[in-house]
N, C-alpha and C positions, 0 to 999 in steps of 0.2 A: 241190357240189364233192366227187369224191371222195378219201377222204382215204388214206392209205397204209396203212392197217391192210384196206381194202376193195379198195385195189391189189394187194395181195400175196397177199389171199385169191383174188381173182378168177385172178391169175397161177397162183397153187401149182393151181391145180382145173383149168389146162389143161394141166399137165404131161404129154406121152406125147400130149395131144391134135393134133396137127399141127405143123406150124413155127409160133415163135414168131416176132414182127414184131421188126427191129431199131428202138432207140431212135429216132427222127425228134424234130428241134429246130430250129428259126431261129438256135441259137445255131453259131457254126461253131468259136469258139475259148474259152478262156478268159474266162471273164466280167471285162469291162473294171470292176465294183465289188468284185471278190473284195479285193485287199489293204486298200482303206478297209474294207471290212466287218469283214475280219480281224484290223487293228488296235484296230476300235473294240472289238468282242468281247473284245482282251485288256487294254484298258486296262481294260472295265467287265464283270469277271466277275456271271454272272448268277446273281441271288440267289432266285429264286421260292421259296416254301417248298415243302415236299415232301411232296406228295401219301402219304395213310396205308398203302393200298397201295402202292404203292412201298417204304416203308418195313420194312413186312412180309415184300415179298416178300426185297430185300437182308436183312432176320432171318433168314428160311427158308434164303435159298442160304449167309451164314456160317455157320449153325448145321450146316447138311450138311458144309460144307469142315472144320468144326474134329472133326465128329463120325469123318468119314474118317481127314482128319490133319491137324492146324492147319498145323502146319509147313512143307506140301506147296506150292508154285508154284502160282499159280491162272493160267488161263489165263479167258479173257471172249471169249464166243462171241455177238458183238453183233447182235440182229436173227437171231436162229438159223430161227427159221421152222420147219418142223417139226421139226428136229432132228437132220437127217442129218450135218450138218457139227459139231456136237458128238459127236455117237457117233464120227464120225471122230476127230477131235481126244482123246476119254478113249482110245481106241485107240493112237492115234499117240504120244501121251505119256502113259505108264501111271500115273509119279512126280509126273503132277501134278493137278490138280483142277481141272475146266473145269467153268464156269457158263455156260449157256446161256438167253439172255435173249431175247422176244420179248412183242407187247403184245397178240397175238392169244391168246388162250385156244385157240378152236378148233385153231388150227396146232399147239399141242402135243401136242392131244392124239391128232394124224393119225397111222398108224402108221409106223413104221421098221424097218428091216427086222431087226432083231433088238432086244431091251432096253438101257439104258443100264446102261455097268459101272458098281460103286459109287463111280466116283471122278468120275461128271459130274453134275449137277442142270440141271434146267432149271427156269424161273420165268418167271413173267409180271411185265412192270414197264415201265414206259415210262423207254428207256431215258436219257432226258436227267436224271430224277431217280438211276436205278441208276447212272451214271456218278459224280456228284458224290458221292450214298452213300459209294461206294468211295472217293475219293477224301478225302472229309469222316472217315472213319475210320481213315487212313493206311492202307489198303492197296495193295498195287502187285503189278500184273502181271506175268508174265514172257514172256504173250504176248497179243495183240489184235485178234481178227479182227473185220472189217467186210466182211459178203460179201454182195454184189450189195443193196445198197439202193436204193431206192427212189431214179431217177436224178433228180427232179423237174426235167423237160428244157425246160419254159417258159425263155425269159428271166428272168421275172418270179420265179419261183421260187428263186433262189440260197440263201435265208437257209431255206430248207427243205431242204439239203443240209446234208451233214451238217456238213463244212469251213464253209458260209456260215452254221451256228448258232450262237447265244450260247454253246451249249454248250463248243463244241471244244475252248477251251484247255484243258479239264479232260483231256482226253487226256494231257497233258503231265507232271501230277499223277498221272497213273496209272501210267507208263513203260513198261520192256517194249518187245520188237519188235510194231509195228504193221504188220499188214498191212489191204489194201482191194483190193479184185475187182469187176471192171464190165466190163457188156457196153457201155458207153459210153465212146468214149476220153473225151472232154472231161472226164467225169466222174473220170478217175482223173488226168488232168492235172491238173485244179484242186486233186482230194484231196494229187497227191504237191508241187504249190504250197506249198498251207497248210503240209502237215507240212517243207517244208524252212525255210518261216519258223519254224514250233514248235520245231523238232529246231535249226535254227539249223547244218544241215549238209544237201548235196544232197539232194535223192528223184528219184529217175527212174520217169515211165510206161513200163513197157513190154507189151510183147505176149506172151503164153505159154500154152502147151499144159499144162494139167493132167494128171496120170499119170493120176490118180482122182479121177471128180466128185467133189465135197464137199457140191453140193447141188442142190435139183432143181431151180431156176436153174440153175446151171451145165452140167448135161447137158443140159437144154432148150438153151439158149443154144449151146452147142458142137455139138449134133446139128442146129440150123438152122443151123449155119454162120455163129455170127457170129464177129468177131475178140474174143477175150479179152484186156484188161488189169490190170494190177495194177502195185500199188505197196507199197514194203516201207521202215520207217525203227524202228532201233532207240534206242529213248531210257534204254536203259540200266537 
Protein backbone atom coordinates (compact mmCIF):
# COMPACT_ATOMS: atom_id res chain seq x y z
CA UNK A 1 0.00 0.00 0.00
CA UNK A 2 1.21 3.07 -0.73
CA UNK A 3 1.40 5.38 1.98
CA UNK A 4 1.25 9.43 1.64
CA UNK A 5 4.57 10.30 2.22
CA UNK A 6 5.30 8.08 -1.27
CA UNK A 7 1.99 9.83 -2.73
CA UNK A 8 3.29 13.18 -2.45
CA UNK A 9 6.63 12.44 -3.40
CA UNK A 10 5.66 10.65 -6.60
CA UNK A 11 3.07 13.74 -7.17
CA UNK A 12 5.66 16.77 -6.31
CA UNK A 13 8.24 14.92 -9.25
CA UNK A 14 5.49 15.33 -11.77
CA UNK A 15 5.04 18.83 -11.36
CA UNK A 16 5.37 20.87 -14.87
CA UNK A 17 5.23 17.03 -16.23
CA UNK A 18 1.85 17.02 -18.09
CA UNK A 19 -1.70 17.26 -16.73
CA UNK A 20 -2.36 16.15 -13.63
CA UNK A 21 -5.47 13.29 -13.39
CA UNK A 22 -8.46 14.61 -11.27
CA UNK A 23 -9.27 12.89 -7.98
CA UNK A 24 -11.67 9.68 -9.06
CA UNK A 25 -13.66 7.99 -5.97
CA UNK A 26 -16.85 5.62 -5.76
CA UNK A 27 -17.64 8.08 -3.18
CA UNK A 28 -20.02 10.79 -4.56
CA UNK A 29 -21.07 12.61 -1.33
CA UNK A 30 -20.09 13.06 2.11
CA UNK A 31 -19.21 9.97 3.95
CA UNK A 32 -22.38 8.64 5.41
CA UNK A 33 -19.72 7.68 8.92
CA UNK A 34 -18.10 11.05 9.13
CA UNK A 35 -20.28 12.42 12.24
CA UNK A 36 -20.15 8.82 14.31
CA UNK A 37 -16.44 8.97 13.58
CA UNK A 38 -16.31 12.68 14.63
CA UNK A 39 -18.09 12.34 17.70
CA UNK A 40 -16.19 9.48 18.83
CA UNK A 41 -12.76 11.20 18.07
CA UNK A 42 -13.98 13.96 20.40
CA UNK A 43 -15.31 12.19 23.09
CA UNK A 44 -11.85 10.01 23.26
CA UNK A 45 -8.92 12.25 22.59
CA UNK A 46 -6.06 10.25 21.35
CA UNK A 47 -3.32 9.63 23.68
CA UNK A 48 -0.37 7.84 21.70
CA UNK A 49 2.78 8.82 23.12
CA UNK A 50 5.03 11.01 21.03
CA UNK A 51 7.42 9.93 18.98
CA UNK A 52 11.36 11.30 19.99
CA UNK A 53 11.53 12.98 16.75
CA UNK A 54 8.78 14.61 16.83
CA UNK A 55 9.50 15.97 19.88
CA UNK A 56 12.81 17.51 18.65
CA UNK A 57 11.74 18.65 15.78
CA UNK A 58 8.48 20.93 17.73
CA UNK A 59 12.27 21.98 20.16
CA UNK A 60 13.89 23.04 16.84
CA UNK A 61 10.84 25.00 15.28
CA UNK A 62 10.05 26.82 19.14
CA UNK A 63 13.45 27.51 19.61
CA UNK A 64 13.73 29.35 15.96
CA UNK A 65 10.16 31.17 16.79
CA UNK A 66 11.56 32.51 20.37
CA UNK A 67 15.05 33.14 18.75
CA UNK A 68 13.38 35.46 16.06
CA UNK A 69 10.75 36.86 18.49
CA UNK A 70 8.79 34.93 21.08
CA UNK A 71 6.16 37.23 21.01
CA UNK A 72 5.42 37.09 17.36
CA UNK A 73 1.92 35.08 15.92
CA UNK A 74 2.95 31.77 14.70
CA UNK A 75 1.39 30.79 11.73
CA UNK A 76 1.48 26.33 10.91
CA UNK A 77 2.06 25.64 7.49
CA UNK A 78 0.64 21.86 7.71
CA UNK A 79 1.97 19.20 5.19
CA UNK A 80 4.09 22.21 3.55
CA UNK A 81 5.90 19.82 1.12
CA UNK A 82 8.63 21.53 -0.38
CA UNK A 83 7.97 24.73 0.96
CA UNK A 84 6.52 27.09 -1.49
CA UNK A 85 3.51 27.86 0.45
CA UNK A 86 5.61 28.86 3.59
CA UNK A 87 8.00 31.12 1.83
CA UNK A 88 4.69 32.52 0.66
CA UNK A 89 3.03 32.74 3.91
CA UNK A 90 6.72 34.52 5.88
CA UNK A 91 6.19 36.94 2.88
CA UNK A 92 2.68 37.50 3.16
CA UNK A 93 2.92 38.00 7.00
CA UNK A 94 6.32 39.58 7.78
CA UNK A 95 5.13 40.20 11.85
CA UNK A 96 4.63 36.82 12.09
CA UNK A 97 6.50 33.46 12.40
CA UNK A 98 5.47 30.53 10.17
CA UNK A 99 6.41 26.88 10.86
CA UNK A 100 6.37 24.71 8.05
CA UNK A 101 5.90 21.14 8.78
CA UNK A 102 6.21 17.98 6.49
CA UNK A 103 7.38 14.17 7.17
CA UNK A 104 9.26 13.96 4.02
CA UNK A 105 12.85 15.03 4.44
CA UNK A 106 13.56 14.81 0.95
CA UNK A 107 10.72 17.51 0.06
CA UNK A 108 12.50 20.04 2.15
CA UNK A 109 15.13 19.93 0.90
CA UNK A 110 13.88 20.40 -2.91
CA UNK A 111 14.69 23.90 -4.00
CA UNK A 112 12.44 27.18 -3.84
CA UNK A 113 12.74 29.72 -5.71
CA UNK A 114 14.39 32.04 -3.58
CA UNK A 115 15.69 31.30 0.52
CA UNK A 116 13.41 31.32 3.45
CA UNK A 117 13.17 34.83 5.38
CA UNK A 118 14.31 34.67 9.07
CA UNK A 119 10.86 34.59 10.34
CA UNK A 120 9.83 30.93 8.78
CA UNK A 121 11.37 27.43 9.75
CA UNK A 122 10.66 24.44 8.24
CA UNK A 123 11.04 20.88 10.12
CA UNK A 124 10.21 17.39 9.57
CA UNK A 125 7.70 15.82 12.08
CA UNK A 126 4.72 13.75 11.63
CA UNK A 127 2.27 16.02 11.99
CA UNK A 128 -0.37 14.16 14.26
CA UNK A 129 2.47 14.29 17.00
CA UNK A 130 3.52 18.27 16.00
CA UNK A 131 -0.15 19.27 16.38
CA UNK A 132 -0.85 17.84 19.87
CA UNK A 133 3.00 19.23 20.80
CA UNK A 134 1.63 22.60 20.10
CA UNK A 135 -1.08 22.20 21.60
CA UNK A 136 0.24 20.08 24.89
CA UNK A 137 2.36 23.29 25.34
CA UNK A 138 -0.30 25.90 25.27
CA UNK A 139 0.36 27.44 22.15
CA UNK A 140 -1.96 28.87 19.68
CA UNK A 141 -2.10 29.89 16.27
CA UNK A 142 -3.25 32.78 14.59
CA UNK A 143 -3.36 31.12 11.49
CA UNK A 144 -3.60 27.29 9.85
CA UNK A 145 -3.21 26.09 6.71
CA UNK A 146 -3.95 22.65 5.27
CA UNK A 147 -3.10 22.76 1.65
CA UNK A 148 -4.00 19.94 -0.75
CA UNK A 149 -3.45 16.78 1.44
CA UNK A 150 -3.42 13.74 0.63
CA UNK A 151 -7.39 13.20 -0.43
CA UNK A 152 -7.44 9.41 0.51
CA UNK A 153 -10.41 9.00 -2.03
CA UNK A 154 -11.28 5.13 -1.23
CA UNK A 155 -14.37 4.81 0.70
CA UNK A 156 -12.72 2.85 3.06
CA UNK A 157 -10.25 5.50 3.89
CA UNK A 158 -12.16 8.24 5.84
CA UNK A 159 -10.14 7.96 9.16
CA UNK A 160 -7.05 8.67 7.03
CA UNK A 161 -8.36 12.16 6.40
CA UNK A 162 -7.53 14.32 8.13
CA UNK A 163 -11.16 15.52 9.63
CA UNK A 164 -11.80 11.42 9.78
CA UNK A 165 -8.45 11.29 12.26
CA UNK A 166 -8.28 10.83 16.02
CA UNK A 167 -6.24 13.67 15.69
CA UNK A 168 -8.64 16.56 14.73
CA UNK A 169 -10.09 17.89 17.58
CA UNK A 170 -6.81 19.15 18.45
CA UNK A 171 -7.24 21.60 15.94
CA UNK A 172 -9.68 23.31 18.13
CA UNK A 173 -6.87 23.46 20.96
CA UNK A 174 -4.85 25.37 18.59
CA UNK A 175 -7.46 28.07 17.21
CA UNK A 176 -6.69 30.60 14.87
CA UNK A 177 -8.35 31.07 11.26
CA UNK A 178 -8.21 27.62 9.76
CA UNK A 179 -7.93 27.24 6.29
CA UNK A 180 -7.99 23.81 3.89
CA UNK A 181 -7.55 23.66 -0.07
CA UNK A 182 -8.50 20.59 -2.32
CA UNK A 183 -8.67 19.65 -5.65
CA UNK A 184 -11.43 17.39 -4.34
CA UNK A 185 -14.81 18.85 -3.68
CA UNK A 186 -15.96 15.99 -1.31
CA UNK A 187 -12.87 16.39 0.45
CA UNK A 188 -13.33 20.07 1.50
CA UNK A 189 -17.12 19.44 2.06
CA UNK A 190 -16.44 16.95 4.60
CA UNK A 191 -13.30 19.21 5.88
CA UNK A 192 -15.74 22.27 6.16
CA UNK A 193 -18.46 19.42 7.92
CA UNK A 194 -16.08 18.62 10.71
CA UNK A 195 -14.92 22.27 11.29
CA UNK A 196 -18.58 23.53 11.69
CA UNK A 197 -19.24 20.77 14.23
CA UNK A 198 -15.54 21.90 16.00
CA UNK A 199 -16.02 25.75 15.48
CA UNK A 200 -19.68 25.05 16.50
CA UNK A 201 -20.54 27.91 13.77
CA UNK A 202 -21.11 27.48 9.79
CA UNK A 203 -18.18 26.53 7.21
CA UNK A 204 -18.93 26.75 3.72
CA UNK A 205 -17.19 24.69 0.60
CA UNK A 206 -16.54 26.79 -2.00
CA UNK A 207 -14.80 27.19 -5.31
CA UNK A 208 -12.07 29.84 -5.89
CA UNK A 209 -9.48 31.13 -8.05
CA UNK A 210 -6.16 31.62 -6.47
CA UNK A 211 -4.35 35.20 -7.25
CA UNK A 212 -0.94 33.12 -6.64
CA UNK A 213 -0.18 29.52 -6.60
CA UNK A 214 0.98 28.86 -3.07
CA UNK A 215 2.10 25.45 -4.11
CA UNK A 216 3.06 23.15 -6.69
CA UNK A 217 -0.22 21.30 -6.21
CA UNK A 218 -1.94 24.11 -6.80
CA UNK A 219 -0.54 25.24 -10.07
CA UNK A 220 -0.44 21.80 -11.17
CA UNK A 221 -3.96 21.45 -10.25
CA UNK A 222 -5.21 24.76 -11.74
CA UNK A 223 -3.06 24.49 -14.95
CA UNK A 224 -5.07 20.96 -15.76
CA UNK A 225 -8.05 22.65 -15.16
CA UNK A 226 -9.37 21.30 -12.25
CA UNK A 227 -12.02 23.19 -10.06
CA UNK A 228 -10.41 24.36 -6.71
CA UNK A 229 -11.91 24.37 -3.28
CA UNK A 230 -11.58 25.62 0.00
CA UNK A 231 -12.68 26.15 3.17
CA UNK A 232 -12.00 28.76 5.95
CA UNK A 233 -13.26 28.93 9.89
CA UNK A 234 -11.89 31.05 12.47
CA UNK A 235 -11.69 29.69 16.03
CA UNK A 236 -10.46 32.76 17.52
Amino acid sequence: MQTESQNKNNESENVGQGKSRPVFSAQTGIHADLERQFHRHLAQPWRKPFASYNEEAYAQARAAHVVWNAAAPLILDAGCGVGWSTLHLAQTFPEHFVIGVDQSAARLLRGKPQALPENAVLVRADLVDFWRLLAQNGLRLARHYNLYPNPWPKIGHLSRRWHGHAVFPVWRALGGVVECRSNWRIYIEEMAQALTWLAEKPVVAKRYVPEKDMTPFEQKYRTSGHALWRCEVDFG
